[in-house]
C-alpha positions in Angstrom: 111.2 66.4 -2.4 111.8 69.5 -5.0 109.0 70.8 -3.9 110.5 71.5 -0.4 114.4 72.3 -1.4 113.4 74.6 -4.2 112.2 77.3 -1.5 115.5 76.7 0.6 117.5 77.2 -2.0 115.6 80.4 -3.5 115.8 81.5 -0.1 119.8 81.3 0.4 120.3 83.0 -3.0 118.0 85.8 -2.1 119.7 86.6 1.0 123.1 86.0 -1.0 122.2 88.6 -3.3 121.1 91.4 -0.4 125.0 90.7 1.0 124.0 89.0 4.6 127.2 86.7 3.7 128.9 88.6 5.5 127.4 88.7 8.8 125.6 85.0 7.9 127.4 81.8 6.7 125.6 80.4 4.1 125.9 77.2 2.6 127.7 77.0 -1.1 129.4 75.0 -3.6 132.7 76.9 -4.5 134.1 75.7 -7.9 138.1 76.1 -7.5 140.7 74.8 -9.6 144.0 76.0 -11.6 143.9 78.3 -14.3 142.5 77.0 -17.6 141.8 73.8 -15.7 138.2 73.5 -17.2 136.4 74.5 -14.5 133.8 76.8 -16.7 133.8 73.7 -19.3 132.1 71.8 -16.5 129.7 74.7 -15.5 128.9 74.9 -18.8 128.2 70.7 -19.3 125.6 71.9 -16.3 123.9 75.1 -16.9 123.9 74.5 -20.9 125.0 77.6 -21.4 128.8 79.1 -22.9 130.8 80.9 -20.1 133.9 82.7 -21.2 136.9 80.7 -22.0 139.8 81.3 -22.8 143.5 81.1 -22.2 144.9 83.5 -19.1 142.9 84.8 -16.7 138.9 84.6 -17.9 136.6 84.4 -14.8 138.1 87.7 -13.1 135.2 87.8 -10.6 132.7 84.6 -8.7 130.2 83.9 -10.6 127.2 82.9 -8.9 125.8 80.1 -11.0 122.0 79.8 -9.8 119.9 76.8 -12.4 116.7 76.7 -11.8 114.6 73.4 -12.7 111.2 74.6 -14.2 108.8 72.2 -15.3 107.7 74.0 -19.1 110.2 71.9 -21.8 110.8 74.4 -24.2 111.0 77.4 -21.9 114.5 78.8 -21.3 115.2 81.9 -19.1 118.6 83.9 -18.0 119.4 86.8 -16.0 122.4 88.5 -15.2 122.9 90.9 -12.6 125.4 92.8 -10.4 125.8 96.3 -8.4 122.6 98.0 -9.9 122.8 96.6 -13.1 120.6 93.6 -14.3 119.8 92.5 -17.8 117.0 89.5 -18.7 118.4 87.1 -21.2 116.5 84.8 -23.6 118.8 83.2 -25.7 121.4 81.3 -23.9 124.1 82.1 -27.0 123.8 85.9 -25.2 125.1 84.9 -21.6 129.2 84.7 -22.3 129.1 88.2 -23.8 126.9 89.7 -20.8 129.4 87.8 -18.3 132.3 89.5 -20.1 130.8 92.9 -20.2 129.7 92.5 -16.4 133.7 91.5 -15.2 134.5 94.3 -17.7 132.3 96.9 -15.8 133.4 95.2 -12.2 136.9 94.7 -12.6 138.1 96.7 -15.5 139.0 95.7 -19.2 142.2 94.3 -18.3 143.0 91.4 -16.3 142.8 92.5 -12.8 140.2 90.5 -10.3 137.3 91.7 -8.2 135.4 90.1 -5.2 132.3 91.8 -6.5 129.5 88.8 -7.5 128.3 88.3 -10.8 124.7 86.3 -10.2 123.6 84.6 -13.4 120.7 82.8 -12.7 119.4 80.3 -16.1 115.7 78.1 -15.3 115.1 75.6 -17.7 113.7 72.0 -17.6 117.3 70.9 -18.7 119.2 72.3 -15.9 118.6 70.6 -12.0 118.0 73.0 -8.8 121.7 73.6 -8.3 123.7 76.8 -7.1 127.5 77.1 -7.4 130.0 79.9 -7.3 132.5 79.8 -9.9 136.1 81.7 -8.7 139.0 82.5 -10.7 141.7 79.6 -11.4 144.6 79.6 -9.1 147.0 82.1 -11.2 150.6 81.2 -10.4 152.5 83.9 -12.6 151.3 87.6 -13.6 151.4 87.7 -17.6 150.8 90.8 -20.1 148.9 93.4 -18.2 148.2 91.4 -15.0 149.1 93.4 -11.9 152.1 92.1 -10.5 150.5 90.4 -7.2 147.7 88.2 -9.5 148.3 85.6 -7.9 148.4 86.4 -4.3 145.1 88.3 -5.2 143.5 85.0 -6.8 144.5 83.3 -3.7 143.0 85.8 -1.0 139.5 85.9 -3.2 139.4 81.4 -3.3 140.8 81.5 0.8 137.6 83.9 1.3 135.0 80.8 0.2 136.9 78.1 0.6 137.7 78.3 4.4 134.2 78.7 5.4 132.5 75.5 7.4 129.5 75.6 5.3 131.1 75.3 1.6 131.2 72.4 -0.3 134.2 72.9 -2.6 134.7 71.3 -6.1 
């Protein structure tokens, strides 16, 4: 069985990553949810990895979530990447600070949101063959230095996945 999904799904996330969403549905698991609701706690329970946390506003841009089941035990493997940029990681403790500086770099150092991806993509033999995107919690309020329409922005960017046929949303 995983030896005949595990192309399919490297297959989807390759063409995710060259931008044919647009012009081709593919299938997805959106992870949505209210601000500071936990969602990243669960991502993390998954991947084994520490996403940012936080109170406010933390994942200001989807996060494509790709875990990759490989068969070597002690073996552990990340890799972050968006626009041009892409950095190998080999400690897991590394991923929260390279998902901050991406959204830093994508959507500024404040608290504003982007639709731009962040792909992080972790293969370990603790992790099953699993993509998800994580969005931004539903942000009700702007607070601080959040521009004044946050939550009508938050809105627009979880309406874009969650409306299509072909997502499965959590």
């Amino acid at each position: 069985y995983e030896e005949k999904v595990r192309p399919c799904i490297d297959l989807i996330d390759s063409l995710r990553a060259l931008g044919v969403e647009q012009d081709l549905a593919l299938p997805a698991i959106a992870v949505i949810g209210d601000q500071s609701s936990g969602k990243s706690s669960v991502l993390e329970a998954l991947s084994g990895v520490a996403l940012p946390r936080g109170s406010g506003i933390v994942t200001r841009c989807p996060l494509v979530l790709k875990l990759k089941k490989v068969m070597n035990q002690d073996e552990w493997r990340g890799k972050v990447s968006y626009q041009d940029f892409e950095k190998e990681i080999s400690d897991p403790s590394e991923v929260e600070e390279e998902i901050n500086k991406a959204q830093n770099a994508i959507a500024g150092e404040g608290q504003g949101i982007s639709h731009e991806l962040i792909n992080l993509e972790v293969s370990s033999s603790h992790v099953p063959d699993l993509t998800l995107i994580d969005l931004p919690g539903i942000t009700r309020v702007a607070v601080g230095n959040q521009p004044a329409d946050i939550g009508r922005q938050t809105k627009q960017l979880i309406r874009k996945y969650i409306l299509r046929q072909e997502t499965i949303n959590l």
